[in-house]
N, C-alpha and C positions, 0 to 999 in steps of 0.2 A: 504493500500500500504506500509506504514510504516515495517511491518512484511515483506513483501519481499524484497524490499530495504534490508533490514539487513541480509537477509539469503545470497543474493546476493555476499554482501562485505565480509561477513567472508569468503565464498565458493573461491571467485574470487584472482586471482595471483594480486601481487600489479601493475603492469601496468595496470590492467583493474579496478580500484578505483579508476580513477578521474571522474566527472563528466560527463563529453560527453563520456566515455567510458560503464559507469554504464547507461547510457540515449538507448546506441546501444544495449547493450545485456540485456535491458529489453524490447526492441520493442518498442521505447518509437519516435513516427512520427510526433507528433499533439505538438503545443504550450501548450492547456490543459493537456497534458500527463506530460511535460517541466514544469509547476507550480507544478504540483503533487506531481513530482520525488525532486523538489526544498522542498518543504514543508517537508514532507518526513526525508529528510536529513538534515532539520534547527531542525524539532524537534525530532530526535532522537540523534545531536549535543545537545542540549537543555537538555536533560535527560541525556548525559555525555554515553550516550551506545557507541557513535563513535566520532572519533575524525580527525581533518582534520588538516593534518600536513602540513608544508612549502611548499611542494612541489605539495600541490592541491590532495593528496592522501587521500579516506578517509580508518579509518581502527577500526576495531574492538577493544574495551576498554578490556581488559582480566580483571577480578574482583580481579586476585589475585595480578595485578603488580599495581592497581590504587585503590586511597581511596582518599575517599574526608574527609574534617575537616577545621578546624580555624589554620588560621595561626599565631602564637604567633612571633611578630617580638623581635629583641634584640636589642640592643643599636649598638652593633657592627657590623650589617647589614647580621646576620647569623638571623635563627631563626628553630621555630620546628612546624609542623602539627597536631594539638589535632586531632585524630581522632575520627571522630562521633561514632565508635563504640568502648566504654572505657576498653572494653579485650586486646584492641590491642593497641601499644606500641608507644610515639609516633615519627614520624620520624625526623631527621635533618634534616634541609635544607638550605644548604651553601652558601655563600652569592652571588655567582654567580648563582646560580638556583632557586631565589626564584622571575625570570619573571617578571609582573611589581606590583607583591601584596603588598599591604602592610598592618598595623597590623589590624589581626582580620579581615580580608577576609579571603572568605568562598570558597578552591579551592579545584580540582583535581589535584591527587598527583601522581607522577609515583615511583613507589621502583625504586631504580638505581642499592641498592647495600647491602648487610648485611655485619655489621661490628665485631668485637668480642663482645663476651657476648649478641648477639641475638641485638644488635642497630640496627637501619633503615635509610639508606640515599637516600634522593629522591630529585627530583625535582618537581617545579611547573609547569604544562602543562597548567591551567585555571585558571581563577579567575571567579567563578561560582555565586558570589553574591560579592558586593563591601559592606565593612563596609562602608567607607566615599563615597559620592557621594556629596554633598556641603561641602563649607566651608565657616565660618561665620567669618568677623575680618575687620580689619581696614587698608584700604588703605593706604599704601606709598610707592612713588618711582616704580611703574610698582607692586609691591607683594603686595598678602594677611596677615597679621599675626592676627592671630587665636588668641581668650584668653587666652589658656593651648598651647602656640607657644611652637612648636618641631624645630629647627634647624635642624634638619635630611632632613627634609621636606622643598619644597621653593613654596607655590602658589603664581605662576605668572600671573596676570590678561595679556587675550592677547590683541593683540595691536587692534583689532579696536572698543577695548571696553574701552579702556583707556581715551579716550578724551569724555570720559560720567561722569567719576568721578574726583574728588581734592582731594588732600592730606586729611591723619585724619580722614576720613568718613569712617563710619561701614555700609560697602557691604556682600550680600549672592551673592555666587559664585558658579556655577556648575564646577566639575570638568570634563575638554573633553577633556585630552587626560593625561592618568596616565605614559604613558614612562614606559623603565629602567632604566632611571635616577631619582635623586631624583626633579627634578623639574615637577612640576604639572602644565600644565595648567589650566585655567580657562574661563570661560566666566561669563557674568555678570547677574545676574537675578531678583536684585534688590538692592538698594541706601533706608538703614535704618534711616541715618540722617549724623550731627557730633557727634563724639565720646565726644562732651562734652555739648548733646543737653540734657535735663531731662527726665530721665527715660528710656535712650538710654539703659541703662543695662538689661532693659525689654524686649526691641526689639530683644535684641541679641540674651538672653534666647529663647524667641517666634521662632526667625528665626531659630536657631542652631538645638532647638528639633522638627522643622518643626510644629507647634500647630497649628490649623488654627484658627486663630484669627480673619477672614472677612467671612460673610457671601455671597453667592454667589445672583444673582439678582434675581437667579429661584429661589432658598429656600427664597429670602426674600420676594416676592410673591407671593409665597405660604400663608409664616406667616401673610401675610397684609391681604391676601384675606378670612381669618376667620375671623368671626362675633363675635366680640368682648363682644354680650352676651351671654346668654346660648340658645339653641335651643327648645321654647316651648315643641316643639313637644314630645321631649323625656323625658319631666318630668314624665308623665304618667309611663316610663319604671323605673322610680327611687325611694326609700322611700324619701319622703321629710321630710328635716329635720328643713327646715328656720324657723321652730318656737323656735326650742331648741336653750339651753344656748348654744355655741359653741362661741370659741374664738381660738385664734394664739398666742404663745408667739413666740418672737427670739429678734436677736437682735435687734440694734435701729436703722441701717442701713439696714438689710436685706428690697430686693423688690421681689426674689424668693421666696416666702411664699409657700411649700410645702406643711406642715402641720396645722392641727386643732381639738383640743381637749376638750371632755365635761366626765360630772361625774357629778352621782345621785347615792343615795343610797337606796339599798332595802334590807327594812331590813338591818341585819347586812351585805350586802353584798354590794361591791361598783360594778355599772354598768358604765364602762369607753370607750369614744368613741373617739377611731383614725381616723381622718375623711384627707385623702390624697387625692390631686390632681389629678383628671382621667385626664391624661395625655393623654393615651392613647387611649381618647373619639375623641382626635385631628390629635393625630399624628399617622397616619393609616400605617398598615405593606406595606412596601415596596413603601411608596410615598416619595417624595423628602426631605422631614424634618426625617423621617424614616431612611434616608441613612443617612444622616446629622447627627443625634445624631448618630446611629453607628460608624462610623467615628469618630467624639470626644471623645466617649463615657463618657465623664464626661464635668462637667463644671471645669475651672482651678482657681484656685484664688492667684493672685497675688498682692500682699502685698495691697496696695489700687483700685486697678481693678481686674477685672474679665474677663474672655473668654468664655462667655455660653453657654451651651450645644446646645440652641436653641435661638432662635430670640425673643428676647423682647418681640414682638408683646403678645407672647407665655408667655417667663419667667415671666415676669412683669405684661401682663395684663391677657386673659382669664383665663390660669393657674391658677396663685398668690391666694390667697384665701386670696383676700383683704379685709377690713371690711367693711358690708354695702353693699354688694354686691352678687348676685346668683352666685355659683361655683359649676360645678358639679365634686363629688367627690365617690371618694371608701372608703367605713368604715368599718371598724374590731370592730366590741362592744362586749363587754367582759365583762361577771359578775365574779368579783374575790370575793373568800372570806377575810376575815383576816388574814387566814394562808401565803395568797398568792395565792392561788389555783385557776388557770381559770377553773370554772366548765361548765359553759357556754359561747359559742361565738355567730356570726354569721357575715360571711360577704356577702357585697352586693352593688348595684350601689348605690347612695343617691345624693340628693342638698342640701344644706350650706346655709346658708346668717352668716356671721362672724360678733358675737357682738363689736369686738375690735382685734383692732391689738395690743395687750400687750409687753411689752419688761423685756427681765428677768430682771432689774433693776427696773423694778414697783415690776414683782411680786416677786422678795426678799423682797423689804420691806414691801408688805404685810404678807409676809409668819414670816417676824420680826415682826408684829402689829406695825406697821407707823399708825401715825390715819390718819394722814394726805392724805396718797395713800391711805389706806382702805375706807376713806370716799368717795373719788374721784369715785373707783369703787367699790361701796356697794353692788351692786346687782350679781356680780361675786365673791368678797373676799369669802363668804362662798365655794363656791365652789372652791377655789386655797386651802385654808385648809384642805378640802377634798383631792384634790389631795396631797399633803404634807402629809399629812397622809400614802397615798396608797404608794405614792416615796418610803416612810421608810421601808412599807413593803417589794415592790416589792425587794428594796435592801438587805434586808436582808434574803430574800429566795434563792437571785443568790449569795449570799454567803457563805449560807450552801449548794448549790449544789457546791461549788468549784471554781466560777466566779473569776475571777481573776482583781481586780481593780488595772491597772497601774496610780499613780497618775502624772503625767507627768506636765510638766511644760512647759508653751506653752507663746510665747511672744505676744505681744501686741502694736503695732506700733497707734500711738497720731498724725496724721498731717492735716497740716494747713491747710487752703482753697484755698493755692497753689499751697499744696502736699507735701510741705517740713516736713519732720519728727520733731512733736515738743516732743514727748516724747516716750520712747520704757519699759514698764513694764510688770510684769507676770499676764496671763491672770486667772481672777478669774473665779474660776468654782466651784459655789455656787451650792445652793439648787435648783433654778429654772430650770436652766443647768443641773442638774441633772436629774431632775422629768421627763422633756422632754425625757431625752437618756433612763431612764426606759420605759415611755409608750411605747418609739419607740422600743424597745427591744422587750416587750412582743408584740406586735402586729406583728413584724416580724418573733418571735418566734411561734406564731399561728399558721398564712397563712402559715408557712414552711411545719408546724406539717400537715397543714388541706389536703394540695398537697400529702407531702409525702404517707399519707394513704390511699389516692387516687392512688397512684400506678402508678403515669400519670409523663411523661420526663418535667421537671423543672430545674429552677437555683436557686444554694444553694450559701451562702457565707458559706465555709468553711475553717476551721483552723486546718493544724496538728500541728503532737507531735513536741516540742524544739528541738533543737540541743544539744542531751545531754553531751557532749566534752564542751561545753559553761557553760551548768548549774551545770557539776563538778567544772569546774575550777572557779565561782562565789562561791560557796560551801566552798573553798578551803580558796576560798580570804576571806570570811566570817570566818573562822577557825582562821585567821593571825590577825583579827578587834578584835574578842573573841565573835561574835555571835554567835556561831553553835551550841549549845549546841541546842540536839533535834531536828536533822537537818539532813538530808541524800542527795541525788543526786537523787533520783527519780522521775520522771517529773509527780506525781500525781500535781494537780490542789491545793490540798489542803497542799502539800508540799511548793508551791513557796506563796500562802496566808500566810505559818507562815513564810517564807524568809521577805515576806513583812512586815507585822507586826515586826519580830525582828529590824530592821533598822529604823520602823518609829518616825520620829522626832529626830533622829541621824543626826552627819554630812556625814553619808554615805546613808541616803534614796535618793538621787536623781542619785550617782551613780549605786547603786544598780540596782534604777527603770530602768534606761537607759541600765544596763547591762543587765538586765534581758527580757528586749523589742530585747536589740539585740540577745537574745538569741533565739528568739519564728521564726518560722517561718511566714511567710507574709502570710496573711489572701486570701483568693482568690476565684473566682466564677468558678463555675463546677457545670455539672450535676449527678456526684457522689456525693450523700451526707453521708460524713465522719464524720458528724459531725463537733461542731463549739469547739475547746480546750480550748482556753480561757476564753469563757462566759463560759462553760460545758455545752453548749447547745446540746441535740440530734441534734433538725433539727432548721437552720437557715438562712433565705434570707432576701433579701434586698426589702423591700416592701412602704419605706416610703419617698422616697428622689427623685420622675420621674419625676424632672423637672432639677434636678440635675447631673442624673446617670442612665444611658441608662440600667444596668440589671433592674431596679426597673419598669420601661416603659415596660419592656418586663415581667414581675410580673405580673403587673397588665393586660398587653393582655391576658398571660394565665388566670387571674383568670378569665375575661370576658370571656371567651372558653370552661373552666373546669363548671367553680361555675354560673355565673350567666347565660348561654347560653346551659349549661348543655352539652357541645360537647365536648367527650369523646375519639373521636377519633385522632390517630396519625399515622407515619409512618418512615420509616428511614429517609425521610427528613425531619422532626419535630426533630428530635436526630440530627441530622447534625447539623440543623441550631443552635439550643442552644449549642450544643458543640463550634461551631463556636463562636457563640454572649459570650460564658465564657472566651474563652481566649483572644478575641478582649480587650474586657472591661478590664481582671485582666492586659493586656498591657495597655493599656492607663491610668488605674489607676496606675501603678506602676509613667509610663513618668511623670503624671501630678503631682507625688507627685515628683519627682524631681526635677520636675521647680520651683516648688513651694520650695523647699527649697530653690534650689539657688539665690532664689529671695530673701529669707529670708535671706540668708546669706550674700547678696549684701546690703541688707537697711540695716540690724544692724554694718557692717563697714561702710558705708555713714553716719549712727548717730555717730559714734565713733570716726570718723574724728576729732572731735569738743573736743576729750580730749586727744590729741597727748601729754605724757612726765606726764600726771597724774596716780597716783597710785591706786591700786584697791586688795583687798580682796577676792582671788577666792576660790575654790575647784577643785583639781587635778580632771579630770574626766575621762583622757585617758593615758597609757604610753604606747611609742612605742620607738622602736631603732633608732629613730631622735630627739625624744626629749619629754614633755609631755604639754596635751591638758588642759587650766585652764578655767575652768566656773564661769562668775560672777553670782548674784544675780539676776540680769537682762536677761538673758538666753544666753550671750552673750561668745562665748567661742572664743580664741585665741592661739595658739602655742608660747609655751617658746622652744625654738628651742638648741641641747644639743649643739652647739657650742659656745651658750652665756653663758655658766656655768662657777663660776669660778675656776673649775677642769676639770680633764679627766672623762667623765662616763664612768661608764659601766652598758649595759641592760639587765635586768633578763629577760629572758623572762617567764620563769615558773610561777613566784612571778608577772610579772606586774609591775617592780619598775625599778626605777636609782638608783643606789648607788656610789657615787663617789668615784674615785679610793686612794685619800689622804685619806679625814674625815670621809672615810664608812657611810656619811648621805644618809639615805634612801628618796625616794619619792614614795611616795605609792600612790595608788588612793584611792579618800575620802578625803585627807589631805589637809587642809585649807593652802594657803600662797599669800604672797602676791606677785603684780606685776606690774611693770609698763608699758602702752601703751606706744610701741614705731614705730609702723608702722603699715599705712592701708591698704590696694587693695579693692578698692571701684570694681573695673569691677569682680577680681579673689574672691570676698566675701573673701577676707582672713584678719585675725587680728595676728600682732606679740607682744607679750609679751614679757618685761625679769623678770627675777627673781631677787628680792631684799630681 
């Protein structure tokens, strides 16, 4: 009916486009007819083809007066339409016509008018997708204010929601009625706490990026109503492996126990076993824990908690590949030579019983000859040297293929049995930490390899090429320190390895590294495989973390489908869906690392608090035209802000530096100086430095 309806309204004089007009001269008698004709005209409003003006008219969209796009609001209450399609130019829109959007709503646009030199002036007809629809902040006096509070802006809680909350308290708010004015109302949808209750800055986070942090009563059982052992029945379908050496390293906290790892040597050749969580032995396609991880698509981790992908019941107990215990699992074994070279693999279903839950702080110091740890676990040390061994190789082979090691510096929060932060240092990532992210590597490097040949629709993590405007201008900056020599801008793999190498153990390796991470494009899951840039992997996915990370659960169901169940077959909804499941996931991977910083950047000013007016030793890490970003030793970085200088700057921006207008001193990035904490924003994560 849809199709007629629309032939209708374009054909018809504008008197006969309202409603009970379009209902007559369709023949339209029956109340059924009346729903029809109603549907009809909601979703072809809906798709933006018509539009239903003040006066109950509806009327045909012409394509060439209306575009839709992001509206880019300004300060001064004008603003401009990004158009979806980036040939076209994009339009004004004056402070009276931009209806009730505001920034970063996604609307339909009407041309009004062309200006000189080809400009565009329109107005706004829709607001066809809202960027903001809650708002997160703290109660006072009838308003909302927000953490990054706009004054342009006034959320006003309405009145019969008011007498639910007090002063100070961090409320999430719907927003239900956006106006022409700048006042917003609100209604109330949930009371997070006081704004000075502990770890209230978590909730904010949580609330603001919507995470879902509770599980519902149907997915929880679910989770309860699994059998918390393993199902006889299906050992028969599995290689048993519970007699073999197998063990767990991580950390000394982790209960998500993913993986597990063994090694035997034949002949000169090590056979090494990635032995992962079948996940997907539990969480069946399209049951309620199924939608559940889709939805999160990852577990979050925030600073001393966590948001899991799935229900305990799952993460912590069947799953976990505890020690001492049957876990059924999926194994990739793989005979490498010394070169490095997988000549042989196979994978397959398998069962586990894990000798030890090892922690990389045992096995570093066995892998230093601790007598003391080595005696403790005698009947495994041989085989952690073994691994250590293979570590070196594995890494030295993805080095001459091009691999690209960011050595990155990652913090480490120390707290009490309170939760109070007792200490924040850089986290070490030793040999043990290493060995792990090699096996995990090659074994996800496999199953990618084993799919892809197969020919069959899968999810790849893949990596493009840098932003080469980024790795000139690093290039450059390298030219002004006096590393370049033997140095180009080419984004081969093996160009940014000697970028690397030139700065290492300089006072510029950690800006570098950072510059050069910011340079790379963001890793992401698709079923084009592009290949992986960084590592220089051909084919690469995610096969070792599905307890963690919903593409790696959806891994391993194909590999149950493809490899072990031998079903070959697929169809455009098999393509859908995974297309679907890659960009659900590389979203919620990107959100969850957000949070996850902001969290980070909230706890290291909550520690900082504690040295208000003390001096500190940093490295320039960032310069911008407000002033430059100093990094301590600790990972702890702050803004010296250019109005506390005591000169006029001015900012290069070519160069990346301040150079003051009297003393011509430069500030370059890389350059050590010092500074004193002088302000914190525990909620805003932010730290202010000055320069001394």
């Amino acid at each position: 009916m849809k199709k007629e309806v629309y032939n209708k309204i374009k054909k018809s004089s504008y008197k006969d486009r309202t409603l009970i007009s379009l209902a007559g001269l369709l023949h339209i008698d029956s109340e059924e007819g009346f729903n029809k004709l109603n549907k009809a005209l909601y979703s072809l409003t809906k798709e933006s083809k018509i539009l239903r003006d003040k006066d109950g008219h509806y009327n045909v969209i012409q394509s060439k007066d209306f575009v839709k796009g992001k509206f880019d609001l300004k300060y001064k209450g004008y603003g401009f339409i990004i158009v979806d399609d980036e040939t076209h130019p994009d339009i004004f829109i004056p402070k009276t016509e931009k209806n009730t959007a505001m920034d970063q709503d996604y609307c339909l646009v009407e041309i009004t008018r062309e200006k000189a030199r080809g400009k565009l002036e329109g107005r706004i007809i829709k607001v066809l997708e809202r960027n903001i629809t809650h708002v997160v902040g703290e109660y006072y006096n009838e308003q909302i204010f927000p953490k990054n509070y706009d004054n342009d802006v006034v959320y006003k809680l309405r009145k019969e929601d008011r007498k639910k909350v007090t002063n100070h308290q961090l409320i999430k708010a719907k927003i239900t009625r956006y106006g022409r004015t700048f006042i917003k109302e609100c209604g109330l949808v949930e009371i997070l706490g006081s704004v000075d209750d502990k770890d209230i800055e978590i909730k904010e986070v949580i609330a603001r990026h919507n995470l879902l942090d509770k599980f519902t009563s149907e997915e929880l059982d679910y989770a309860r109503s699994i059998n918390q052992e393993v199902d006889e029945a299906d050992i028969k379908n599995r290689i048993d492996l519970r007699t073999e050496t197998i063990f767990t390293i991580d950390g000394e906290y982790t209960k998500d126990i993913d993986d597990a790892v063994s090694i035997k040597k034949k002949n000169d050749n090590y056979i090494l076993g990635v032995h992962i969580a079948d996940v997907s032995y539990y969480v069946k396609e399209d049951s309620v824990l199924d939608k559940c991880a889709y939805n999160r698509g990852t577990s979050v981790y925030l600073a001393n908690s966590v948001i899991p992908m799935l229900p305990k019941e799952l993460s912590n107990g069947i799953c976990s590949l505890n020690p001492r215990v049957d876990r059924f699992t999926q194994t990739c074994e793989m005979e490498i030579t010394k070169k490095g070279e997988v000549i042989n693999y196979s994978i397959y279903p398998s069962i586990i019983n894990s000798k030890y839950k090892m922690t990389y702080t045992n096995v570093n110091k066995i892998l230093e000859n601790d007598e003391e740890i080595t005696k403790e676990y005698a009947d495994i040390a041989s085989d952690i040297m073994l691994m250590g061994e293979l570590r070196q190789i594995l890494s030295n082979v993805r080095e001459k293929m091009g691999s690209i090691n960011f050595e990155t510096i990652e913090p480490k929060f120390i707290f009490d049995d309170d939760g109070s932060i007792k200490e924040l240092k850089v986290r070490e990532r030793q040999d043990a930490e290493k060995l792990i992210e090699e096996f995990m590597l090659v074994a996800n490097q496999v199953v990618a390899t084993h799919v892809f040949n197969m020919k069959l629709p899968f999810i790849y993590r893949i990596h493009e090429l840098p932003n080469q405007e980024k790795l000139s201008n690093i290039v450059k900056m390298l030219e002004r320190f006096g590393y370049s020599e033997g140095l180009d801008d080419n984004t081969t793999q093996f160009n940014l390895q000697t970028i690397l190498k030139k700065v290492e153990g300089t006072l510029y390796e950690k800006v570098i590294n950072m510059l050069l991470l910011r340079s790379m494009a963001k890793a992401r899951y698709a079923m084009d495989n592009v290949g992986h840039y960084g590592l220089a992997f051909d084919n690469y996915t995610h096969f070792t973390s599905p307890i963690r990370r919903y593409p790696d659960l959806i891994v391993h169901r194909f590999l149950r489908k493809y490899v072990f169940n031998n079903n070959k077959s697929y169809d455009d909804e098999t393509k859908a869906k995974l297309d679907d499941i890659s960009k659900q996931t590389s979203k919620t991977e990107r959100e969850a690392m957000i949070c996850e910083r902001e969290v980070m950047d909230m706890k290291k000013a909550e520690y900082m608090e504690q040295f208000i007016n003390q001096e500190f030793t940093g490295i320039i890490s960032s310069v911008m035209k407000f002033g430059m970003f100093v990094e301590l030793p600790n990972t702890v970085e702050g803004l010296v802000h250019i109005s506390t200088f005591d000169e006029d700057m001015e900012y290069d921006e070519t160069n990346l530096m301040l150079i003051g207008n009297y003393t011509k001193k430069q500030y370059n990035i890389g350059e050590e100086v010092k500074v004193k904490l002088v302000k914190v924003n525990r909620l805003l994560g932010k730290i202010d430095f000055e320069l001394i």
